[in-house]
C-alpha positions as a Python dict, from the first residue, in 0.01 Angstrom:
ca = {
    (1, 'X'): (0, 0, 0),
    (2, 'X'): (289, 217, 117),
    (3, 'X'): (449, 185, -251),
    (4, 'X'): (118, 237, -465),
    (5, 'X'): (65, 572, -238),
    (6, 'X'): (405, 716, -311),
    (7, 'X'): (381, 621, -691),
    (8, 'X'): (73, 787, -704),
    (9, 'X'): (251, 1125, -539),
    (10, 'X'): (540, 1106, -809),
    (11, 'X'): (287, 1153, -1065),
    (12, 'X'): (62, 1398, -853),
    (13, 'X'): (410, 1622, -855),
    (14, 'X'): (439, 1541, -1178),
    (15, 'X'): (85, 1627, -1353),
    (16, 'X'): (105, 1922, -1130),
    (17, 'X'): (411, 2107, -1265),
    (18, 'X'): (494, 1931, -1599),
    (19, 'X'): (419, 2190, -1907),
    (20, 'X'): (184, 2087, -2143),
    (21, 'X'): (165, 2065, -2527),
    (22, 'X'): (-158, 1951, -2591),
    (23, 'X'): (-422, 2280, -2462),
    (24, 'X'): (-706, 2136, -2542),
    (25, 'X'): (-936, 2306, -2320),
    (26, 'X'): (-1016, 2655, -2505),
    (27, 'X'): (-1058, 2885, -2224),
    (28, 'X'): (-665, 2772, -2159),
    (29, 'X'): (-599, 3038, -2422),
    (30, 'X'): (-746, 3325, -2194),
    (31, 'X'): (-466, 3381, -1991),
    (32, 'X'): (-339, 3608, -2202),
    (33, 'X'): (7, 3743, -2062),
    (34, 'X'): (206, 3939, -2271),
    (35, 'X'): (555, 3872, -2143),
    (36, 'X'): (816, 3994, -2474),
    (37, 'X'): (782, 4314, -2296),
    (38, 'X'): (845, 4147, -1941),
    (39, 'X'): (1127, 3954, -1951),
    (40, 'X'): (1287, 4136, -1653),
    (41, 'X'): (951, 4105, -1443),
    (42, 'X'): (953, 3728, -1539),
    (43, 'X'): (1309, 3580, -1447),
    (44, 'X'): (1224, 3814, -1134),
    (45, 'X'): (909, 3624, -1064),
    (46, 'X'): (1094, 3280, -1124),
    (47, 'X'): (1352, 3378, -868),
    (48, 'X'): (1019, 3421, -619),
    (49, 'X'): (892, 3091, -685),
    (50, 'X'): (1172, 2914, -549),
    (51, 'X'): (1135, 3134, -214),
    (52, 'X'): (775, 3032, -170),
    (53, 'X'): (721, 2673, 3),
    (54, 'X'): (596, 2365, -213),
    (55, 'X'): (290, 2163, -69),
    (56, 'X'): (557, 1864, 114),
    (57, 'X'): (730, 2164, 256),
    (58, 'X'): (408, 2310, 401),
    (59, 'X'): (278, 1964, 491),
    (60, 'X'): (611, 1849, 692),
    (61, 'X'): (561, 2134, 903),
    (62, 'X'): (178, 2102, 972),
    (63, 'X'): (300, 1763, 1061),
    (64, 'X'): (552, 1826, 1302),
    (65, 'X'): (368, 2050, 1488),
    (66, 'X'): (58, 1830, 1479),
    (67, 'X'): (62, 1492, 1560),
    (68, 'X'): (-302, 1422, 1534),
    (69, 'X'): (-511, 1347, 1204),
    (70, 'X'): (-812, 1553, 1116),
    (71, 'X'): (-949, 1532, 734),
    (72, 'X'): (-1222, 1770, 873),
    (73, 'X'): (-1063, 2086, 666),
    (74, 'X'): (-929, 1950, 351),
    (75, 'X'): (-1116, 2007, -7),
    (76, 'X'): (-1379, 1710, -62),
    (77, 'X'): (-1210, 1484, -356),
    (78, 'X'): (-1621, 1471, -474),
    (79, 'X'): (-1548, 1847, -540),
    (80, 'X'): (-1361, 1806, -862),
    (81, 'X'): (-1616, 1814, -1140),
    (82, 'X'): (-1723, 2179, -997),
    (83, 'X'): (-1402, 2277, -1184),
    (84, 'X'): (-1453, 2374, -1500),
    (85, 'X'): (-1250, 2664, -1662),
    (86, 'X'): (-877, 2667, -1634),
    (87, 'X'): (-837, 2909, -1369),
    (88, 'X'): (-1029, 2689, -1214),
    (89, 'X'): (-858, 2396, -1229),
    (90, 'X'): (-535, 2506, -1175),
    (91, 'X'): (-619, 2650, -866),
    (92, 'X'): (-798, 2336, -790),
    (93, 'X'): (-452, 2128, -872),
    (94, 'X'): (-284, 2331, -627),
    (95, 'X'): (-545, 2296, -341),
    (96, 'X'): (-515, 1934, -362),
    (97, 'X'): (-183, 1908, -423),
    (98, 'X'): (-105, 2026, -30),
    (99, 'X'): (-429, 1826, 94),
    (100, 'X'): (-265, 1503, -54),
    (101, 'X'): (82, 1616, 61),
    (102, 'X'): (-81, 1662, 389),
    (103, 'X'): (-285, 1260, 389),
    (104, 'X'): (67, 1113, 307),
    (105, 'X'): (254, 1245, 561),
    (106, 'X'): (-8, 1116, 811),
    (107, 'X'): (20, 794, 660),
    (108, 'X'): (-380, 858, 533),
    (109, 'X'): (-292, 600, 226),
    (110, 'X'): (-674, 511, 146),
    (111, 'X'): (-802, 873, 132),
    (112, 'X'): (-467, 978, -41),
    (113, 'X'): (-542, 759, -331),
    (114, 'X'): (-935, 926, -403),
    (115, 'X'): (-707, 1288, -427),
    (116, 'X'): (-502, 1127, -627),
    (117, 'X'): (-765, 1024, -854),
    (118, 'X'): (-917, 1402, -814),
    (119, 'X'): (-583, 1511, -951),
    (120, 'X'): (-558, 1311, -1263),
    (121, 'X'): (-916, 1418, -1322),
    (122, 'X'): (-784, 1805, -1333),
    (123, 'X'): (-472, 1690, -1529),
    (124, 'X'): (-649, 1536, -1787),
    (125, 'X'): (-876, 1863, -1832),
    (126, 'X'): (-606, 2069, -1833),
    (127, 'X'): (-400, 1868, -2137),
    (128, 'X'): (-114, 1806, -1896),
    (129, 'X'): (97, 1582, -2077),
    (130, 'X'): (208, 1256, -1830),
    (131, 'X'): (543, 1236, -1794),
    (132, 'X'): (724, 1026, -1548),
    (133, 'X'): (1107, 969, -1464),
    (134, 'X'): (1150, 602, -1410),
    (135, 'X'): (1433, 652, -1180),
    (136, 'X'): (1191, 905, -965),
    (137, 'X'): (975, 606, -892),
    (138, 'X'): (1252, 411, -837),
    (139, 'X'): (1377, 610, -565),
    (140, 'X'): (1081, 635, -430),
    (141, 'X'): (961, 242, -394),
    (142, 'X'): (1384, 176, -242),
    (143, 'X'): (1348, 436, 29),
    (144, 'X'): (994, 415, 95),
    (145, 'X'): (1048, 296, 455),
    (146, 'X'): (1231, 645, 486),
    (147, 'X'): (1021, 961, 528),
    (148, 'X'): (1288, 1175, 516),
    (149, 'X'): (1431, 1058, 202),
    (150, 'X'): (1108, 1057, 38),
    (151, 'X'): (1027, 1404, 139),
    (152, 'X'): (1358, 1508, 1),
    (153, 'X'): (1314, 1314, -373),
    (154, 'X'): (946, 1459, -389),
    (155, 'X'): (1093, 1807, -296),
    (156, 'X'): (1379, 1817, -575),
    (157, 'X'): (1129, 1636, -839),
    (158, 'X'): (902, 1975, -786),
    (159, 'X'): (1175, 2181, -821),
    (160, 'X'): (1243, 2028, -1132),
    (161, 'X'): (915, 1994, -1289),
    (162, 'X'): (886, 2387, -1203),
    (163, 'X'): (1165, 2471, -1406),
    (164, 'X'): (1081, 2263, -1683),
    (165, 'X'): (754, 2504, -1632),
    (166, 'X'): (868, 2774, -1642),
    (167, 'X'): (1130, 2667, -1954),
    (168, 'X'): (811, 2611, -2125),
    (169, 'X'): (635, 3005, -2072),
    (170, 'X'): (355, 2836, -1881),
    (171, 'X'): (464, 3079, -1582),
    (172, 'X'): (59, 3202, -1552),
    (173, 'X'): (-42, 2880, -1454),
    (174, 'X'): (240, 2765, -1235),
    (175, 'X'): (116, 3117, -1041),
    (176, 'X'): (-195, 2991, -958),
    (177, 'X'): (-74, 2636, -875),
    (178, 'X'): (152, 2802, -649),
    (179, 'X'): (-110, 3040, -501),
    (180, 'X'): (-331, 2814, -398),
    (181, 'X'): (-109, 2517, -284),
    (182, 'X'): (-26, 2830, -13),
    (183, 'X'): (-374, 2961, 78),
    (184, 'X'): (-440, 2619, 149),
    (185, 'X'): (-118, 2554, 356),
    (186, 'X'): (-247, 2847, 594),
    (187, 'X'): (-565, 2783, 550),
    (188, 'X'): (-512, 2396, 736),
    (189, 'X'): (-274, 2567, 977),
    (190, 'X'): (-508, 2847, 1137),
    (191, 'X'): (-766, 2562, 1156),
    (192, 'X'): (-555, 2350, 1356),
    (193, 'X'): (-484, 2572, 1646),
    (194, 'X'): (-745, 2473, 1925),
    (195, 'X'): (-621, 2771, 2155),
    (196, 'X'): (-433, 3096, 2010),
    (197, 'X'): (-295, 3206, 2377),
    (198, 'X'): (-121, 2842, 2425),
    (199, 'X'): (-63, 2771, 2068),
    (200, 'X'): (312, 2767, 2108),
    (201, 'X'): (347, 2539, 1731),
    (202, 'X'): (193, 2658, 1507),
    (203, 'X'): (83, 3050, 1556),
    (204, 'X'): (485, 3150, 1501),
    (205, 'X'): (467, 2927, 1196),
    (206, 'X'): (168, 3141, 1076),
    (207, 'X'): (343, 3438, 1168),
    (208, 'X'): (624, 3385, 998),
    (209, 'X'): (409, 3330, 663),
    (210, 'X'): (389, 3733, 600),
    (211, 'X'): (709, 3700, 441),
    (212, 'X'): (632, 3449, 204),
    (213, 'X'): (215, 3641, 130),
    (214, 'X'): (455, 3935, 54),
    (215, 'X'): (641, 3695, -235),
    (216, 'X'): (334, 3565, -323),
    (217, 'X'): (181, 3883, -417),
    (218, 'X'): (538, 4032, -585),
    (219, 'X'): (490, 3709, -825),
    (220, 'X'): (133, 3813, -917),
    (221, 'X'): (196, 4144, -974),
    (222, 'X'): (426, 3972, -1280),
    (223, 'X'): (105, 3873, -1429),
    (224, 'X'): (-168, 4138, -1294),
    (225, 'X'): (-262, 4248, -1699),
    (226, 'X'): (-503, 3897, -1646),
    (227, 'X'): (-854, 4010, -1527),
    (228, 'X'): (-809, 3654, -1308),
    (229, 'X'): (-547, 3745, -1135),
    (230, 'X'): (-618, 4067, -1019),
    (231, 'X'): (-877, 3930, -822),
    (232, 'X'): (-603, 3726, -644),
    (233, 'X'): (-377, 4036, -588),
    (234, 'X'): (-672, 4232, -452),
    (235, 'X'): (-783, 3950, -220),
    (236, 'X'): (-413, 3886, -91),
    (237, 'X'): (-351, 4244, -37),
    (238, 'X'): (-634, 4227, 231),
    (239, 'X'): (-538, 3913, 435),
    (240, 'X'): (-205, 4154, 450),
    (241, 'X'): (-360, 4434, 580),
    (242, 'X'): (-487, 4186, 857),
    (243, 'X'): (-108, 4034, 865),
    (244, 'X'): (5, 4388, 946),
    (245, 'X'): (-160, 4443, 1248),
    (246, 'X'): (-10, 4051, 1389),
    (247, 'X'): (246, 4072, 1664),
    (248, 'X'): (335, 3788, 1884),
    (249, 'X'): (135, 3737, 2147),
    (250, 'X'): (-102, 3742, 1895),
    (251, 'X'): (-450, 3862, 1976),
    (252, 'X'): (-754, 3648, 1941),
    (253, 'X'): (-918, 3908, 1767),
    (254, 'X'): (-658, 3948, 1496),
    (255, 'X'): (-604, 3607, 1445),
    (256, 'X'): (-1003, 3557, 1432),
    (257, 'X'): (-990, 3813, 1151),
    (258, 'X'): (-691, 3616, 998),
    (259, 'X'): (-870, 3273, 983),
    (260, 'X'): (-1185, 3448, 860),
    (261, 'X'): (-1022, 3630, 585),
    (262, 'X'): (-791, 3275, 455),
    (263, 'X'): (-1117, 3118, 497),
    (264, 'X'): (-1327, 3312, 222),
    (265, 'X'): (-1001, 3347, -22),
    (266, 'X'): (-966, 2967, -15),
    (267, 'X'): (-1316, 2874, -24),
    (268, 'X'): (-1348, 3127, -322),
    (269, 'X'): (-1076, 2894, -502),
    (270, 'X'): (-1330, 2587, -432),
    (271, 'X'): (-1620, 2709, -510),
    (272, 'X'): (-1752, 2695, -187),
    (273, 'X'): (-1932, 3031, -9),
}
């Protein structure tokens, strides 16, 4: 079971990040982004996606500050035919690419495999052409005993897969891959804190994520001539108004207004208000 879950995650890393030749959904083609006159704002925005954390990155971290399992706040896998533009389903890919991050690293192999098949359901949609490194899977079944290792191969294939992304001026979509693989990264965290005055865990982690929101919203801005992404801009530029006002100790209120505000931006991205 162990080895079927992790081969499933290769290609979840995969699908997710790997350019594709074949648009065939039409609405693919409305992301217009004029980048010939760009090129400066683009190999700037590159050099931002490598700050920003991927979804095993977020997920180790949720992890080691949270022992128990709770599938109470992830996006239903039922959800996936709601998606039907592109914007849509990249977004989509990038919300369950951190909820299935999150199920393996609990060791949640049954529900990990119905995200899984939510993911190839988005893939397909989107034309994302299936590629897959034998020697990644390789790695993967001969240290699957080893977390560490695992999280480390799974790590370097996204790094890879994003520059063969971004080496194929699909930069748009990686954006909102990215994007939302991070809403929903805070979005789990401030939902796992039971008590904000003893939180000791995980409220410094969610601190700490105003630096990457601020990277977040620099790589945007790289792409803000889309309608689309505006929206995302806009909405992120008012969870950081909230973010400027958070000191630790933080206050209840603040962090109420915090959760409240991830809340609505993520369940935008799902379709659920």
């Amino acid at each position: 079971m162990y080895k079927r879950v992790f081969f499933y995650l290769g290609i979840i890393l995969v699908f997710s990040l790997v350019s594709c030749k074949n648009e065939k959904n039409s609405d693919l083609n409305k992301i217009n982004v004029d980048t010939s006159d760009q090129q400066i704002d683009v190999n700037k925005a590159k050099e931002i996606i490598y700050m920003l954390p991927n979804p095993t990155e977020t997920a180790l971290i949720i992890k080691n500050s949270r022992n128990t399992f709770t599938d109470e706040y992830l996006c239903p896998y039922q959800y996936v035919d709601r998606y039907n533009t592109s914007v849509e389903e990249a977004l989509a890919l990038g919300i369950y690419s951190t909820d299935l991050s999150f199920l393996t690293m609990y060791g949640e192999n049954q529900k990990a495999v119905e995200y899984v098949s939510a993911v190839k359901k988005l893939s397909e949609r989107l034309g994302i052409i299936k590629v897959i490194n034998d020697s990644l899977i390789t790695q993967l079944q001969q240290n699957i005993e080893n977390k560490d290792k695992v999280v480390s191969i799974i790590s370097e294939t996204y790094s890879d897969m994003r520059a063969f992304l971004e080496e194929n001026h699909r930069e748009v979509l990686a954006a909102y891959m990215i994007t939302a693989a991070w809403v929903e990264g805070l979005y789990l965290s401030v939902n796992l804190v039971d008590n904000v005055k003893t939180d000791t865990t995980l409220i410094p982690i969610i601190v700490d994520q105003r630096y990457s929101l601020d990277n977040l919203i620099d790589l945007l801005k790289v792409y803000q001539k889309d309608e689309n992404v505006k929206l995302k801009i806009q909405e992120l530029k008012e969870l950081k108004d909230i973010y400027d006002k958070v000191k630790l100790p933080m206050k209840e209120e603040v962090f109420d207004a915090l959760k409240t505000k991830i809340s609505l931006i993520r369940n935008s991205y799902i379709n659920e208000l």
